[in-house]
C-alpha positions as a LaTeX table, in Angstrom:
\begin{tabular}{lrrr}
\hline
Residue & $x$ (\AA) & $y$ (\AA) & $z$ (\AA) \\
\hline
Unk1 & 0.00 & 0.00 & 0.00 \\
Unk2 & 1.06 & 3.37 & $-1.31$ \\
Unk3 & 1.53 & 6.46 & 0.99 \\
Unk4 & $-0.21$ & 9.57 & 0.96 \\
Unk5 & 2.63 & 12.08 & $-0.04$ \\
Unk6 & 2.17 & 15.43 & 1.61 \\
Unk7 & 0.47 & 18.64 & 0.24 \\
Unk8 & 1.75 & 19.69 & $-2.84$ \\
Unk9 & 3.63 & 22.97 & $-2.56$ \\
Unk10 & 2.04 & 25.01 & $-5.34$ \\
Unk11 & $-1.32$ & 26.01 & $-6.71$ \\
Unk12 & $-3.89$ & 23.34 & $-6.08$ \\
Unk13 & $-7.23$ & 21.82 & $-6.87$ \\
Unk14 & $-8.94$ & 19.49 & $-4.62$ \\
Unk15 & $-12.04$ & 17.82 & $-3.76$ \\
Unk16 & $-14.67$ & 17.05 & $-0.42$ \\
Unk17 & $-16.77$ & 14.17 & $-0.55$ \\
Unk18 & $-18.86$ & 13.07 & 2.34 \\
Unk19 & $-18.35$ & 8.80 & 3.28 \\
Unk20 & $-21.84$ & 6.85 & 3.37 \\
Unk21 & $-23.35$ & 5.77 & 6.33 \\
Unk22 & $-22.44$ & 3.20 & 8.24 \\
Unk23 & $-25.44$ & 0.76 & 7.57 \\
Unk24 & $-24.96$ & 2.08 & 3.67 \\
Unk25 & $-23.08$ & $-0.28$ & 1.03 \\
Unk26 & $-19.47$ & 1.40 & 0.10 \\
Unk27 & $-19.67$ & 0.41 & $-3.77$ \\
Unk28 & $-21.26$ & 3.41 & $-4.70$ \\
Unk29 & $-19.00$ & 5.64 & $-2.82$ \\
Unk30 & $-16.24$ & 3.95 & $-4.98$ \\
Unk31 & $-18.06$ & 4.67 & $-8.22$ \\
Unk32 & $-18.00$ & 8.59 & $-7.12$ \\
Unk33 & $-14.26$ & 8.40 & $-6.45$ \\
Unk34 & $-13.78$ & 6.82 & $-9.52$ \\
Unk35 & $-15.35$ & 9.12 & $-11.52$ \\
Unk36 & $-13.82$ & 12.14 & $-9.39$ \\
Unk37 & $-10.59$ & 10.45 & $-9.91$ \\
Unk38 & $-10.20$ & 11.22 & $-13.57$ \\
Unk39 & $-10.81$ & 14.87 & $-12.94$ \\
Unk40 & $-7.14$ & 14.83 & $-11.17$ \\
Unk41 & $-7.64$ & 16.47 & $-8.47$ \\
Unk42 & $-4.50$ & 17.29 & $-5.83$ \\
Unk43 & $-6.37$ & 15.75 & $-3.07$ \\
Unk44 & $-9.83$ & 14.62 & $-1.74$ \\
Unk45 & $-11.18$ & 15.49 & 1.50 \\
Unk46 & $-13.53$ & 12.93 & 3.21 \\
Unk47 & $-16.03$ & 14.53 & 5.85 \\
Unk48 & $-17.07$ & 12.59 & 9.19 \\
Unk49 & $-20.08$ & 12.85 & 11.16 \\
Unk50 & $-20.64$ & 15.48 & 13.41 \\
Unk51 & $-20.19$ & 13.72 & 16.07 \\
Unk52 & $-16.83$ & 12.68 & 15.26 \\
Unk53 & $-17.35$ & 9.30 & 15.85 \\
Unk54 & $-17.96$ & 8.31 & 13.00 \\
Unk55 & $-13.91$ & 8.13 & 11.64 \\
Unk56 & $-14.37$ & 4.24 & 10.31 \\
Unk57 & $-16.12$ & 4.96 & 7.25 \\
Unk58 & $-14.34$ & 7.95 & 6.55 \\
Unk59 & $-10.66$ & 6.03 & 6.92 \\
Unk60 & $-12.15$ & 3.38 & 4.73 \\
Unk61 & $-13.11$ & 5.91 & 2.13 \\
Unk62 & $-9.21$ & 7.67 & 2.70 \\
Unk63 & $-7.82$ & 4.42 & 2.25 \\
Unk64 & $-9.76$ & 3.65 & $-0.99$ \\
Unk65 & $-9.00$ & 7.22 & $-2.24$ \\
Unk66 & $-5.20$ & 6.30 & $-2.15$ \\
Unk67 & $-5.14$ & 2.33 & $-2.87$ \\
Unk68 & $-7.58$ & 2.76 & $-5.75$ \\
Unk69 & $-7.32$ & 5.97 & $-7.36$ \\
Unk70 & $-4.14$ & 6.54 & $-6.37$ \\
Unk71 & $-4.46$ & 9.70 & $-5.21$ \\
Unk72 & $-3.85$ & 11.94 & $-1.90$ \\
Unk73 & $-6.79$ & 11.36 & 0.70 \\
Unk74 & $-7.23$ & 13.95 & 3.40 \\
Unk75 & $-9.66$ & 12.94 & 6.14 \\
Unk76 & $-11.32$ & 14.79 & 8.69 \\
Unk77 & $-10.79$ & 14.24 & 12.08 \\
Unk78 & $-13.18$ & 16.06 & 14.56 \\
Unk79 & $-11.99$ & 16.54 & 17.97 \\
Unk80 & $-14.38$ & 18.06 & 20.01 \\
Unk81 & $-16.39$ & 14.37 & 21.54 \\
Unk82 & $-13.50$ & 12.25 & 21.54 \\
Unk83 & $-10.74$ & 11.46 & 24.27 \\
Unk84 & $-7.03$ & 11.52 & 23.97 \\
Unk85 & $-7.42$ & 7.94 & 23.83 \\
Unk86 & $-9.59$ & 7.58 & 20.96 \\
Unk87 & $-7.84$ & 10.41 & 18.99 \\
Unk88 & $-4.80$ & 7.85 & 19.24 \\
Unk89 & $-7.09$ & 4.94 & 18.15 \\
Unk90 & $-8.00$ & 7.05 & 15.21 \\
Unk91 & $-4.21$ & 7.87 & 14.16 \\
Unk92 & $-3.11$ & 4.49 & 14.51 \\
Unk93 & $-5.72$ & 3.24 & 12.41 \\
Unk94 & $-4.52$ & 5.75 & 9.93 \\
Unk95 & $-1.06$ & 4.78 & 10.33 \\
Unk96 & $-1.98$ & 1.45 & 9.31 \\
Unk97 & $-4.13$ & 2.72 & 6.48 \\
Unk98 & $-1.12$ & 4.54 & 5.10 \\
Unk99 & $-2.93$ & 7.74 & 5.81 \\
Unk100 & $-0.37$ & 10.84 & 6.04 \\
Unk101 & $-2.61$ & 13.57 & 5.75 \\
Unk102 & $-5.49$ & 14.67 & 7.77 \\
Unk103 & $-7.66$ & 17.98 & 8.25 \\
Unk104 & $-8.08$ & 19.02 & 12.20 \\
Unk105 & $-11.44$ & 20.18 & 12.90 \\
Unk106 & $-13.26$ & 20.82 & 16.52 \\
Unk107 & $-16.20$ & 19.91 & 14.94 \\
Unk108 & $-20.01$ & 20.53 & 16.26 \\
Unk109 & $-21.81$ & 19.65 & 19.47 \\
Unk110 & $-24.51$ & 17.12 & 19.01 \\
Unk111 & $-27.76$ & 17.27 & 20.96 \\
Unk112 & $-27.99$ & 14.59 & 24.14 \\
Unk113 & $-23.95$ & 14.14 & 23.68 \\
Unk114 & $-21.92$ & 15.88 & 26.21 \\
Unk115 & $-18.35$ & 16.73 & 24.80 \\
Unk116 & $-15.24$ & 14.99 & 26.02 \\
Unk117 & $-13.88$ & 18.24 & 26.67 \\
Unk118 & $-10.40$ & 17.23 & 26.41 \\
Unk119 & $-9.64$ & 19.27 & 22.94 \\
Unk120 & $-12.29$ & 21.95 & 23.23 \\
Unk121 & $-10.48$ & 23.75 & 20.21 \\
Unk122 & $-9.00$ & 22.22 & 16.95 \\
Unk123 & $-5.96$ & 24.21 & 17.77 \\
Unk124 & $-5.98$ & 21.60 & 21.39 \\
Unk125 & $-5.79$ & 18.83 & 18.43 \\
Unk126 & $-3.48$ & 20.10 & 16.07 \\
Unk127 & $-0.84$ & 20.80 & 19.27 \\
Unk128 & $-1.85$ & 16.92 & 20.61 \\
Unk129 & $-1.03$ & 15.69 & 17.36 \\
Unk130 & 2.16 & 17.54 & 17.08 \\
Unk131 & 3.29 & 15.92 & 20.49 \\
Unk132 & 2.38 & 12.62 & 19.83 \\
Unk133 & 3.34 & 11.72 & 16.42 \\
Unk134 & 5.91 & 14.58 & 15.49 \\
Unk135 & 6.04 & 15.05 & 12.01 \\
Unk136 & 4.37 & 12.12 & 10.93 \\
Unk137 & 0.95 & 13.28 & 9.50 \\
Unk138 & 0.84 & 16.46 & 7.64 \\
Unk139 & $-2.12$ & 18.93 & 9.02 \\
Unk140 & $-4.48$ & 21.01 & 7.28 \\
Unk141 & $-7.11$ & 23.12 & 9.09 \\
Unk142 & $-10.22$ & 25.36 & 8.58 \\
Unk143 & $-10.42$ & 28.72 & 7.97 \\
Unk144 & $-13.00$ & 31.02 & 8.08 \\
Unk145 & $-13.40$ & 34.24 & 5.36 \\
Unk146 & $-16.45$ & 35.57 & 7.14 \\
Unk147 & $-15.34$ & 34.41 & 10.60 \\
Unk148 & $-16.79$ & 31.16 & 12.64 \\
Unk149 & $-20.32$ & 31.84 & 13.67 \\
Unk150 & $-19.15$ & 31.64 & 17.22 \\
Unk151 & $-16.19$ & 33.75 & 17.19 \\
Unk152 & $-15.87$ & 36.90 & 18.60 \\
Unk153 & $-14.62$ & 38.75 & 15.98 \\
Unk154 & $-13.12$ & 38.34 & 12.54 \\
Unk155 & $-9.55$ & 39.79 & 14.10 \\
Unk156 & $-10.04$ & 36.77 & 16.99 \\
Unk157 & $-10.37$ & 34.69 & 14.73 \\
Unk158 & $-7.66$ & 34.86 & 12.50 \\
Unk159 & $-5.62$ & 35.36 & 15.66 \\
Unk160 & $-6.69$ & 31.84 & 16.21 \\
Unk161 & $-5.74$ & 30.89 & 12.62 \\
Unk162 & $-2.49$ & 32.15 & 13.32 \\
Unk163 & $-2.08$ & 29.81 & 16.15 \\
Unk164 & $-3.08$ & 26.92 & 14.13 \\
Unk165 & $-0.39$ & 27.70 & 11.91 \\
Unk166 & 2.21 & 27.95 & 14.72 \\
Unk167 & 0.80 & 24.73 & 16.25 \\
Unk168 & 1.64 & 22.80 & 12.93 \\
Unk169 & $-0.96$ & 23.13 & 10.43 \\
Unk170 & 0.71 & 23.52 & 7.21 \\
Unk171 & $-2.64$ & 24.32 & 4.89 \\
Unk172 & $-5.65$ & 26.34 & 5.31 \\
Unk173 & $-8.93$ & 25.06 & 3.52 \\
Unk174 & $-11.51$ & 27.68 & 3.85 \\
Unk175 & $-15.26$ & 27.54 & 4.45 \\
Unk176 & $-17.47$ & 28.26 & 1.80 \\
Unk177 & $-18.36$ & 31.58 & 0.79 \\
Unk178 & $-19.95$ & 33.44 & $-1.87$ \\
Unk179 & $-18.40$ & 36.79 & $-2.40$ \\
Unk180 & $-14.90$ & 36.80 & $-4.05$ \\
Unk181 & $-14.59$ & 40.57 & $-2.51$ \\
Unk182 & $-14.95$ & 38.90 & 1.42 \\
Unk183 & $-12.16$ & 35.95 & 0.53 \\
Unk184 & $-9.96$ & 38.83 & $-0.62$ \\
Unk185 & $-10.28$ & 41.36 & 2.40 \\
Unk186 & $-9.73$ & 38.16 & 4.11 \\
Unk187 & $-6.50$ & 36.90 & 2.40 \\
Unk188 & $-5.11$ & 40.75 & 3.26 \\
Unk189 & $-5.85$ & 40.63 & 6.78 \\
Unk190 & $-4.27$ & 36.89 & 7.27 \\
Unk191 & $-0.88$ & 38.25 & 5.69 \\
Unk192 & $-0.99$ & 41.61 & 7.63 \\
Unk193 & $-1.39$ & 38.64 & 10.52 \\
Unk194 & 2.24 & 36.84 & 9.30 \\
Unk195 & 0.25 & 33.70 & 8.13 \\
Unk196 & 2.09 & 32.31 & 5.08 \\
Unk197 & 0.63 & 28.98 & 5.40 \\
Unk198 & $-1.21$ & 28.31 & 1.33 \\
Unk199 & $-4.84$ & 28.76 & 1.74 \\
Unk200 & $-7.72$ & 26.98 & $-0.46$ \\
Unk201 & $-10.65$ & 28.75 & $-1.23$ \\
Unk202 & $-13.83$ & 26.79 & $-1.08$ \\
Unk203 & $-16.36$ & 26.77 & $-2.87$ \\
Unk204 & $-19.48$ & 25.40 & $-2.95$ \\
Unk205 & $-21.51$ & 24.79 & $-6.56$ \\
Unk206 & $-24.87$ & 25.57 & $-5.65$ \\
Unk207 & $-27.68$ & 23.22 & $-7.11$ \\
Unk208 & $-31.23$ & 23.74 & $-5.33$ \\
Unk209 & $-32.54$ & 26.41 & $-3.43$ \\
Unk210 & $-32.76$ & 24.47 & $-0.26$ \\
Unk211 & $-28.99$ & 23.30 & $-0.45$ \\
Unk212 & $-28.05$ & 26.96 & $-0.46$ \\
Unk213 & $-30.53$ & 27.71 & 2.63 \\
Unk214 & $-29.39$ & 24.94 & 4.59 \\
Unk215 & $-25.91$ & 25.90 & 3.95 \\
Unk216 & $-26.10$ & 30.02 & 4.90 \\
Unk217 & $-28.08$ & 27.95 & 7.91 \\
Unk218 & $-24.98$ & 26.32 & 8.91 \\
Unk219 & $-22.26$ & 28.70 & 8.32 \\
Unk220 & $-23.42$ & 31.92 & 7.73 \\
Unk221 & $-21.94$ & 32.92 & 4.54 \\
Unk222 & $-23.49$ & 35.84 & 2.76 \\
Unk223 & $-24.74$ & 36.05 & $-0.62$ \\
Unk224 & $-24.58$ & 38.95 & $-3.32$ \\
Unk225 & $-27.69$ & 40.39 & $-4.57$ \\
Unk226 & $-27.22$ & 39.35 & $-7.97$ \\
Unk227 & $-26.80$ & 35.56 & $-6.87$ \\
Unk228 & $-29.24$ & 36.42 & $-3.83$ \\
Unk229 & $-32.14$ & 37.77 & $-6.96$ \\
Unk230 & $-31.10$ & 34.64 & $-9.16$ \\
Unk231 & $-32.18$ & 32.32 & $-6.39$ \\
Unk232 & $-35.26$ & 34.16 & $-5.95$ \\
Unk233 & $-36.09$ & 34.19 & $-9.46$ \\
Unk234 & $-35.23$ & 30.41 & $-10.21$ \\
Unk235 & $-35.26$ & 28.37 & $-7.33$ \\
Unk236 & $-38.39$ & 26.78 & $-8.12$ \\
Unk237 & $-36.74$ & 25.37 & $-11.44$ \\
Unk238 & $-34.45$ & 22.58 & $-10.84$ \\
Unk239 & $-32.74$ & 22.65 & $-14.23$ \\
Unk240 & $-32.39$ & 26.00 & $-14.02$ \\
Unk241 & $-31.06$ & 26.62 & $-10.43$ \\
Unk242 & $-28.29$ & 24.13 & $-11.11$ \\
Unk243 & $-27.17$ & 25.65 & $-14.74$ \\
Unk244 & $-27.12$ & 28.96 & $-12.49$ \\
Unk245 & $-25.62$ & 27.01 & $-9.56$ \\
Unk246 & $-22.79$ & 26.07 & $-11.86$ \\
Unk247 & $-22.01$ & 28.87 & $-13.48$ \\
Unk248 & $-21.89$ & 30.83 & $-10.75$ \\
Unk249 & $-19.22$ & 28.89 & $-9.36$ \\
Unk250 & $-17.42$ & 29.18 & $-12.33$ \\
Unk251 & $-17.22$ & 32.55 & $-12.43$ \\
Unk252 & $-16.41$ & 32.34 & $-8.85$ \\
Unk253 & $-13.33$ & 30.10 & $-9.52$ \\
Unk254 & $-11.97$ & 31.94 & $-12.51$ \\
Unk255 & $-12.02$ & 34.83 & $-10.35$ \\
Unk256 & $-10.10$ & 33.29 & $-7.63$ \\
Unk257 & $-7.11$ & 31.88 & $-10.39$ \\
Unk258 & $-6.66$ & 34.88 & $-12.05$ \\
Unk259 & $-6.42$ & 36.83 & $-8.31$ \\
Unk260 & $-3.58$ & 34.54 & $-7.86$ \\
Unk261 & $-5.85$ & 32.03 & $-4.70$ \\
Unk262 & $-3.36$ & 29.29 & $-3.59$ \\
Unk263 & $-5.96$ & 26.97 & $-4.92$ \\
Unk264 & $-9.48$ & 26.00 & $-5.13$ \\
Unk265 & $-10.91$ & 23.35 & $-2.76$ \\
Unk266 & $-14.51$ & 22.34 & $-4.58$ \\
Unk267 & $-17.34$ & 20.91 & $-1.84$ \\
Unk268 & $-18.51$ & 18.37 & $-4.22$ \\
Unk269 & $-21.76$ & 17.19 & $-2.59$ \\
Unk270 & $-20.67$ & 13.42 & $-4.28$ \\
Unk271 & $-21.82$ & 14.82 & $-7.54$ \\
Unk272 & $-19.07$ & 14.04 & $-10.06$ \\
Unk273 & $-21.33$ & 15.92 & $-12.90$ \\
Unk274 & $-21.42$ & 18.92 & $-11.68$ \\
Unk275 & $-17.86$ & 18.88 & $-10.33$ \\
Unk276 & $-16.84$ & 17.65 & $-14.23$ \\
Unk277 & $-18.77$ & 20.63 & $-15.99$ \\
Unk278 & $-16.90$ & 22.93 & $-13.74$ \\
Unk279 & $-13.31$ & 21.24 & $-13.64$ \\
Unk280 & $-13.52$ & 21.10 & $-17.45$ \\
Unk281 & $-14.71$ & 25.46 & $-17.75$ \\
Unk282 & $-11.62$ & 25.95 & $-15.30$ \\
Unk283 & $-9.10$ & 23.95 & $-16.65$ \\
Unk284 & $-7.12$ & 26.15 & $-18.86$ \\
Unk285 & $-6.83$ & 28.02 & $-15.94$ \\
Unk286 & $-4.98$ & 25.95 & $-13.37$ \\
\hline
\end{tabular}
């Protein structure tokens, strides 16, 4: 078994995918990889449950990203409900996977689950890590143009980001947003900050109206009037809210490459057909 090398050290394009459920059959999840695969990405993410015990499926869908497409993985590993002990269950099982790579995330409370409270913050992980294992897995973390929804400011927060960085994360994916104009106010204030750690901008291809309203749900990201009056004109039309979807990511991206982004991390919803019509629009531009 192959191992993950580490993050490329120039402009990138990567992938997320989300890992079935545990009770779900993994063959499809192989047939989206495979098809993802051929678009050549740098690397694909794999999510994990909110909870963040749900690592299995997500290793096993690392571990298939590297044996059979041959191809970085980069899994996410939530801290904020597990113990030291089961964060070192979760590397070791990694190690033995031949997973190198992984993205450090404090991750969300879940209803009725009281958190372990050991690594409150991802930066608590990133530093464990560090400890533990030295240099052996190479560390990515999230970043956040619009700040996190709970942080106290945008300036805390990228405070924060700059610990992360000093802790040992080497790359910065960012969460979704919307408005090129925020990313780049943001990219200013993080080297005013001294972060030179490569950051991925990520971006989401919007298909239905209620995707997009979950999402702004979740994170908070702002949208532009124009994309804001689209959505209100179209959203009924499901044809028509994903050509606009698509193209408006696009656009997005194109915008991104020719401002120079350190590369463009796609949230691919395991939909290798959107992800294709976009990846072949952009290509002449990586």
């Amino acid at each position: 078994m192959t191992a993950s090398p580490s993050f490329p050290d120039r402009k990138t394009f990567s992938l997320e995918v989300f890992p079935p459920k545990a009770a779900s059959p993994l063959e499809p999840m192989i047939a989206v990889l495979r098809e993802l695969s051929e678009l050549k990405p740098d690397f694909i993410s794999v999510t994990c449950g909110a909870s963040g015990q749900g690592g299995t499926r997500t290793a096993e869908v690392a571990e298939k990203i590297i044996t059979d497409c041959k191809l970085t993985a980069v899994p996410h590993l939530t801290c904020l409900n597990l113990t030291a002990a089961e964060v070192l269950a979760v590397l070791n099982d990694y190690r033995q996977r031949r997973i190198t790579n992984l993205l450090a995330l404090r991750g969300d409370s879940v209803p009725g689950l009281e958190p372990a409270a050991v690594f409150p913050h991802a930066i608590d992980l990133i530093r464990f890590i560090k400890e533990q294992t030295g240099d052996e897995f190479n560390i990515a973390a999230a970043c956040y143009p619009e700040g996190h929804l709970q942080a106290t400011s945008l300036d805390d927060d990228i405070h924060y980001m700059k610990e992360k960085e000093a802790a040992g994360a080497g790359k910065f994916l960012s969460q979704l947003f919307f408005d090129n104009t925020i990313f780049y106010r943001f990219r200013e204030r993080t080297a005013a900050a001294g972060i030179t750690a490569p950051i991925e901008a990520g971006i989401m291809p919007v298909t239905s109206k209620s995707q997009i309203e979950r999402m702004i749900a979740l994170c908070g990201a702002s949208l532009p009037q124009k994309f804001r009056r689209a959505i209100d004109a179209y959203g009924d039309d499901p044809t028509a809210m994903q050509d606009i979807g698509i193209a408006y990511a696009i656009d997005q991206i194109a915008d991104l490459l020719a401002n120079d982004v350190d590369g463009i991390h796609v949230y691919t919803m395991n939909n290798p057909d959107v992800t294709r019509k976009i990846k072949d629009r952009i290509q002449s531009l990586l």
